[in-house]
Each structure stands twice: as C-alpha cells, then as structure tokens.
ZATOR-694732 format. One line per field, with one value per atom (N, C-alpha, C): residue in three letters; atom name; z, x, y. Coordinates in steps of 0.1 Angstrom, whole numbers, m for minus. Each point is the difference from the previous one (the first is absolute). Layout:
N
type <- (Ala; ...) $
atom <- (CA; ...) $
zz <- (Z; ...) $
xx <- (X; ...) $
yy <- (Y; ...) $
//
This chain:
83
type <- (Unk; Unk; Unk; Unk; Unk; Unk; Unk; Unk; Unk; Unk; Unk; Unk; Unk; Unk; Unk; Unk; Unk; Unk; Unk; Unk; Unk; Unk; Unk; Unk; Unk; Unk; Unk; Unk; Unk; Unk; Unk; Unk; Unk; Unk; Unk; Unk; Unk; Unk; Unk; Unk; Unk; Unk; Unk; Unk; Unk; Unk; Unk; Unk; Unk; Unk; Unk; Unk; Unk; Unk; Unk; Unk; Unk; Unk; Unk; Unk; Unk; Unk; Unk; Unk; Unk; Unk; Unk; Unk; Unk; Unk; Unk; Unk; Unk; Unk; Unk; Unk; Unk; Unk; Unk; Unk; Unk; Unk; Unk; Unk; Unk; Unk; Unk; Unk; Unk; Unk; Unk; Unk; Unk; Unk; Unk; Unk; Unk; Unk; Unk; Unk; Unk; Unk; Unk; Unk; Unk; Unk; Unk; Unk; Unk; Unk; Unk; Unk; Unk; Unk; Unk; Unk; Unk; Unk; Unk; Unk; Unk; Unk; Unk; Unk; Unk; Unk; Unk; Unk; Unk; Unk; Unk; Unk; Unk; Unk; Unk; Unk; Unk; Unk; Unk; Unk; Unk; Unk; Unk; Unk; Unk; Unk; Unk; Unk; Unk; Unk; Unk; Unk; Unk; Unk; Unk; Unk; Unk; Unk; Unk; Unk; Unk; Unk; Unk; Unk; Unk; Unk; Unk; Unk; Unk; Unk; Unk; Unk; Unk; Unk; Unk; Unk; Unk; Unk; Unk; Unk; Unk; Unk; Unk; Unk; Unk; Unk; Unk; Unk; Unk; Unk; Unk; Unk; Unk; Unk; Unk; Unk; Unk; Unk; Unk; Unk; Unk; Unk; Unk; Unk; Unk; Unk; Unk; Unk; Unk; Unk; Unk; Unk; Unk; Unk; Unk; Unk; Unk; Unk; Unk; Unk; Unk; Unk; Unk; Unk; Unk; Unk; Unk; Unk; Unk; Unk; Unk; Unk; Unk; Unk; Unk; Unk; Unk; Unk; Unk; Unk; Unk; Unk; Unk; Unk; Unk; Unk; Unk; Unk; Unk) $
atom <- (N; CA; C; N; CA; C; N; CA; C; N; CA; C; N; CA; C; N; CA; C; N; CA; C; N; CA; C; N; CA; C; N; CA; C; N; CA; C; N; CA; C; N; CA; C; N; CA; C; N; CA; C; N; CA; C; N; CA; C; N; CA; C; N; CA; C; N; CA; C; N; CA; C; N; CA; C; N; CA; C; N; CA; C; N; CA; C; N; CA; C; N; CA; C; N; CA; C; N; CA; C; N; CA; C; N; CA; C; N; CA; C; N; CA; C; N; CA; C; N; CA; C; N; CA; C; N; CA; C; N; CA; C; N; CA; C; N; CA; C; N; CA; C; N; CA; C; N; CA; C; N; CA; C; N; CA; C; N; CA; C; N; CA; C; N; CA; C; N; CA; C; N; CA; C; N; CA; C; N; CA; C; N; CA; C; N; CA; C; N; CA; C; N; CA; C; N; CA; C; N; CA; C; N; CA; C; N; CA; C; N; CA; C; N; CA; C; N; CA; C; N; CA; C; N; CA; C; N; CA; C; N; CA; C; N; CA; C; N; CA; C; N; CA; C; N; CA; C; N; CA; C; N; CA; C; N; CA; C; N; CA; C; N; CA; C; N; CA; C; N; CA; C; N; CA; C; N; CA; C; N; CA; C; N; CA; C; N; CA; C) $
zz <- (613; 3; 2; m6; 3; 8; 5; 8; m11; 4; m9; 0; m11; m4; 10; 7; 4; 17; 7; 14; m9; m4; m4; 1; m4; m1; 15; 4; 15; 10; m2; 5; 0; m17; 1; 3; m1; 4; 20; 5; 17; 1; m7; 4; m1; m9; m3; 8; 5; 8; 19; m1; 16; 13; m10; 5; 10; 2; 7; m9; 2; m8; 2; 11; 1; m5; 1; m9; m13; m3; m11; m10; 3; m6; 3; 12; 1; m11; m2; m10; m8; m10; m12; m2; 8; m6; 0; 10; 0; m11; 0; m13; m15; m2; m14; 1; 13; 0; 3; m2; 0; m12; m13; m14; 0; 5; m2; 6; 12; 13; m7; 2; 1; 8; 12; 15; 0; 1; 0; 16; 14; 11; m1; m4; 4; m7; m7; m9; 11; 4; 7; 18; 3; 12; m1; m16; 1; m3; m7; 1; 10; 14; 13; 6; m1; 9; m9; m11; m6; 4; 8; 2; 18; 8; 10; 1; 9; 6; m3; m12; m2; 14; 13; 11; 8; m4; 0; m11; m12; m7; 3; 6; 1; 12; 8; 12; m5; m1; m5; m6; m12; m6; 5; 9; 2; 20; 4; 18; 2; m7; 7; 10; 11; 17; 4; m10; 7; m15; 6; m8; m9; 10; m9; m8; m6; m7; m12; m2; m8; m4; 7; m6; m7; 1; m1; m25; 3; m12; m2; 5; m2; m14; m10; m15; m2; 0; m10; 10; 14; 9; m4; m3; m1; m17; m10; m11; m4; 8; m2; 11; 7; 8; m15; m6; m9; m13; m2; m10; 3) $
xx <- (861; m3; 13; 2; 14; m3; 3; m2; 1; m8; m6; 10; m1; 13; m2; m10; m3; 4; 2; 1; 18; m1; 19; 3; 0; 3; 0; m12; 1; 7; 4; 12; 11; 3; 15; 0; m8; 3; 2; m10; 4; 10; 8; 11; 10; m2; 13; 3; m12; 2; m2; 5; m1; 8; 10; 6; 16; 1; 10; 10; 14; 0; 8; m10; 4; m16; m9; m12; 0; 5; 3; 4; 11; 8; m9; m9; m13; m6; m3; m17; 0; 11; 7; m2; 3; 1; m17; m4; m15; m8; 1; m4; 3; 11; 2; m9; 2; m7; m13; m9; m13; m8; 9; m1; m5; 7; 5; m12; m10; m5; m13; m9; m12; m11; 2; m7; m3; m16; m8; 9; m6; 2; 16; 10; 12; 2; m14; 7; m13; m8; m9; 9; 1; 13; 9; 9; 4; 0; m14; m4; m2; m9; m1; 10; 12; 14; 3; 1; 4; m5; m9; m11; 3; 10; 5; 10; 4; 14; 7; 10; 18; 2; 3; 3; m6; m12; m7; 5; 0; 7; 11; 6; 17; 0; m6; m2; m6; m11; m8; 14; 6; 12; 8; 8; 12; 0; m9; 2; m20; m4; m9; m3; m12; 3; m15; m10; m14; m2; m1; m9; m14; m6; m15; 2; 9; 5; 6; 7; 4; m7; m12; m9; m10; m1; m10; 7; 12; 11; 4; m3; 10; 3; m12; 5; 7; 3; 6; 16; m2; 11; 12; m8; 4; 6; m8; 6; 11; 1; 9; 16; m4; 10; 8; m11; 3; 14; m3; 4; 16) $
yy <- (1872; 14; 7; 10; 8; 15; 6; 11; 11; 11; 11; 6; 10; 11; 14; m2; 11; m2; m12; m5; 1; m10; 1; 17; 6; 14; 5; m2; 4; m5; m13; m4; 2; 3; 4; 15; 8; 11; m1; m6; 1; m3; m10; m12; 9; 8; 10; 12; 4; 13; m3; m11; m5; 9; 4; 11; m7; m13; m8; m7; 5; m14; m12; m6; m15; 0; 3; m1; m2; 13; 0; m10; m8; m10; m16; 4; m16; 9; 6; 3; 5; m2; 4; m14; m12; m13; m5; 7; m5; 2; 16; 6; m9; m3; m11; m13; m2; m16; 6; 5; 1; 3; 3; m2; m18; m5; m17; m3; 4; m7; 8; m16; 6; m4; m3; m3; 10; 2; 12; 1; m10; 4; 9; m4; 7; 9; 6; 12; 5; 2; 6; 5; m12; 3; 9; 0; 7; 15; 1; 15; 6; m9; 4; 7; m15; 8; 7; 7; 12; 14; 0; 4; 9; m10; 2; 10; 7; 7; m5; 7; m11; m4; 5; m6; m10; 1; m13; m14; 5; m9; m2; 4; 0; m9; 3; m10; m16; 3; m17; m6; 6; m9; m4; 7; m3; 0; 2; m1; m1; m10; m6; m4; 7; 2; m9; 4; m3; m10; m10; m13; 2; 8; 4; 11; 7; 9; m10; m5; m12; m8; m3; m12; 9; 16; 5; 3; m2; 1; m12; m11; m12; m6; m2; m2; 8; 12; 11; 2; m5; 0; m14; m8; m17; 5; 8; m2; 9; 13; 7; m6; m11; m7; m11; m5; m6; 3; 14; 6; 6) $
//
C-alpha cells in the first residue's frame, strides 16, 4: 500500500508552511520520507499533528513536558526521532 497523492500533497504543503525554521528543516526531511513510508498509522498521526499549533508542534518535538501528549503522537514522534 503506498500513501495517496492527495495525503502526500497535504503533507508537503503543511510541512512547508510551519512557519519555524528548526521545523522547517525536521519536516522538509519528513516530508521526503513519507513518499518512501507507507504505515497507514504514521501517515494518519501525521496528518493529526499537522493539524496542531506550530507551537504545539514545536513543543512535542523538541521540549516534550507531558507524556500523554507524546504517547497521544508517539509513532509519528518515535519516527520523526528516527529520521
């Protein structure tokens, strides 16, 4: 199963207009690797957190404080750690 041309597109457009750019430079790499990825769950996660306040995103990434916020992202947290 490869991810739709129509979720890809919506991705790369949020990824790009995050408006940060230490964001920016995670989700420019995420964005490529989700061409490659086709785990429904971590492309679904990551529409959600796309979906969130860059400051929210900007937080969960890089100064994760509440645990149930992370677990609520953890595939798409764990794979963008990966990358």
């Amino acid at each position: 199963m490869t991810i739709s041309e129509d979720k890809l597109k919506i991705i790369k457009y949020r990824c790009q207009t995050l408006g940060m750019r230490e964001l920016d430079v995670v989700f420019a790499k995420v964005s490529d690797s989700m061409s490659k990825n086709s785990d429904p769950v971590i492309i679904e996660e990551l529409i959600n957190l796309l979906k969130e306040e860059t400051q929210y995103i900007y937080s969960l990434i890089f100064n994760p404080i509440d645990p149930i916020e992370v677990e609520k992202y953890k595939n798409i947290y764990q794979f963008i750690k990966s990358i």
